[in-house]
N, C-alpha and C positions, 0 to 999 in steps of 0.2 A: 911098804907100810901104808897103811889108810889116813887117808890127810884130811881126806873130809867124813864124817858119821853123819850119815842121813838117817834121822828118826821118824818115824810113825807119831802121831801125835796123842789122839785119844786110846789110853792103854798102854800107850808106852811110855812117852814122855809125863803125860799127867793125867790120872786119873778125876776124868770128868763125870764117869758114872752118878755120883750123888745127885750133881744139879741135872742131867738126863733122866732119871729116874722122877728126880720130884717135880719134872714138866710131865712125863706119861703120868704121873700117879694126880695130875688136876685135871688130865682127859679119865680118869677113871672116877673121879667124884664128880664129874658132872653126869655123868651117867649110872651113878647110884653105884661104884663100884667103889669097893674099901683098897686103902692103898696097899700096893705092894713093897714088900722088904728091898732095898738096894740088891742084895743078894740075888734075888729071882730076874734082877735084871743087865744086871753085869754083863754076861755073857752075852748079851748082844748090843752094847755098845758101840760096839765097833763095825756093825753095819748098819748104824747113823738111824737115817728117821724110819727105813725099813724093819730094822729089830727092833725096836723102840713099839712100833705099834703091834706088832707080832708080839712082842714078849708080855705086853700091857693089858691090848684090846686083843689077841687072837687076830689079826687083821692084818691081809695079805692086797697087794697090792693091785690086783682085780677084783677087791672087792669095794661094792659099788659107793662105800664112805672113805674110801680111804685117804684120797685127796682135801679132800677137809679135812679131816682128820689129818693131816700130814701138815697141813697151815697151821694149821688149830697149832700141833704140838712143836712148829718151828715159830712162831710166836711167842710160845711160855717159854722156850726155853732161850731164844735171844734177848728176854726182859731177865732172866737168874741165869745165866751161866757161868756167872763167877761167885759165888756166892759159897759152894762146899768142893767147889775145882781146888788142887791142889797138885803141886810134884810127888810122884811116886819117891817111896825112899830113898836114896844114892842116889837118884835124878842129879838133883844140885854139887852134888860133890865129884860127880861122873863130868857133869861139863866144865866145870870148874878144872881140871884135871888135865881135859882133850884141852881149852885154851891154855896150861900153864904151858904144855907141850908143845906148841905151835902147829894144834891144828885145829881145824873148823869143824863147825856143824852147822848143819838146817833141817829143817823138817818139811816132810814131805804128807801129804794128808788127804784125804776125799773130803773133807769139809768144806764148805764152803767159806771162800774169804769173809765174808760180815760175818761169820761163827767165830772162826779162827781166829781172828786178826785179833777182837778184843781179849780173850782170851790170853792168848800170846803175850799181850801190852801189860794185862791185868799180874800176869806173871813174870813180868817182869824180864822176860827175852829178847822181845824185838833188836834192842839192841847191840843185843851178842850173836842172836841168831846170824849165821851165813847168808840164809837164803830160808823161803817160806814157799813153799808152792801145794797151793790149794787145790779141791776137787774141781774147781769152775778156773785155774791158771792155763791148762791147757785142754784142748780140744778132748781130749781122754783121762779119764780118772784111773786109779789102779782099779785090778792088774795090769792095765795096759802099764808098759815100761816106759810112754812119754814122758809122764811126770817126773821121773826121777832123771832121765836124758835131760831133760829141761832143768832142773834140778843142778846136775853136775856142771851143765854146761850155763848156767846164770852167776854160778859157784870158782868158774874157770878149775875146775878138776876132770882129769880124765875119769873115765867112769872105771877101771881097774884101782884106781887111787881114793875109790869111795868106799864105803862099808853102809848098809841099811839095816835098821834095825825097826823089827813092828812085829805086832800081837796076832796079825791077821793072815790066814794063810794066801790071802789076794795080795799081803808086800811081799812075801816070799815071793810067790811067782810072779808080780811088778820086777823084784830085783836081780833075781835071777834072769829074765825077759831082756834086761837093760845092762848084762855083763858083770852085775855090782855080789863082793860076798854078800850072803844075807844071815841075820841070826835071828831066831825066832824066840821071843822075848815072853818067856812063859810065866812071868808073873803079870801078865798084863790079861787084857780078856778072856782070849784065844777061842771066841766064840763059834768056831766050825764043828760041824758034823764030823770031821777028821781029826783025829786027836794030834796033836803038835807035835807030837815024835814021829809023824808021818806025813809031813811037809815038805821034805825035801831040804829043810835048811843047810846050811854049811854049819852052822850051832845052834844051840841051844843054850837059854838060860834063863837060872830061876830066879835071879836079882840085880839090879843095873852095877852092881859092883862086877859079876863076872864080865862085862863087857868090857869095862877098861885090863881085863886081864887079858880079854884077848887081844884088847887094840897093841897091848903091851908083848904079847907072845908075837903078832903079826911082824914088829917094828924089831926083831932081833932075830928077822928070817933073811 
């Protein structure tokens, strides 16, 4: 049985896209550009300040504003990040659930700690959460498997007794990399060029309520 559930943060645990979106869309008014719909920008969420100015500005990371443009947009968006953040539906009741059970979670994330942290606090986790480990916790972000070995091992669980859960097909192959099942959480961003049926997960799922069924199918193997 899985003792600990290590989540993905933006996209899986809590849908941050609103307050992302309304930081790319004040880099697009200052340059005379009308704002875009949340919708057109969703899907890349979850490759942080890179899809954020790609999806906003068209702007790729050799391209010669981009590093300003990447302050610029990690500025606006560490002053409103909590502001239209929220738990995805069953979030709250999914963890509620794994703690009645006597098991843990943490989340595992490329975000930067001063992102994440208030965030987390803002929502009211910090201190249920297990364990927190950020894009700047260890020497390597996902996919690299450190974070989540780190992860497991901050958590005192073997990494067979963990389960990871995330939108991105870089936790997949993080979790997978690091021995852990993995499910790919397809209500969340899932913003790859690779459609999520073609990840490689161990499962799939379209709502945080199928997870507890499978933590609950794993626990009576």
């Amino acid at each position: 049985m899985s003792k600990l559930v290590l989540f993905d943060f933006d996209g899986t645990l809590a849908d941050t896209a609103p307050d992302m979106a309304a930081a790319a869309n004040l880099l697009r008014q200052r340059r005379g550009l009308s704002a875009l719909p949340v919708s057109a920008m969703r899907p890349y969420v979850s490759m942080g300040v890179r899809g954020m100015l790609r999806a906003s500005l068209e702007m790729l990371p050799t391209d010669a504003e981009f590093e300003s443009a990447k302050q610029e947009f990690l500025y606006e968006y560490e002053r409103a990040s909590t502001v239209h953040t929220v738990l995805f539906e069953g979030i709250p009741s999914l963890l509620e659930r794994i703690e009645q059970h006597d098991m843990s979670w943490g989340i595992v994330t490329n975000k930067a700690t001063y992102l994440a942290q208030p965030i987390v606090t803002w929502l009211g986790l910090d201190d249920r959460c297990k364990v927190l480990v950020c894009g700047d916790t260890t020497p390597h972000a996902k996919p690299h498997p450190l974070p989540l070995l780190h992860a497991a091992q901050q958590a005192g669980f073997e990494t067979h007794r963990c389960m990871y859960v995330g939108d991105d097909i870089r936790d997949i192959q993080a979790g997978r990399a690091a021995g852990m099942p993995v499910v790919a959480a397809a209500y969340g961003y899932c913003g790859s060029d690779l459609p999520v049926t073609q990840w490689d997960a161990d499962h799939l799922v379209n709502h945080p309520d199928e997870i507890w069924s499978l933590l609950s199918a794993r626990a009576s193997k």
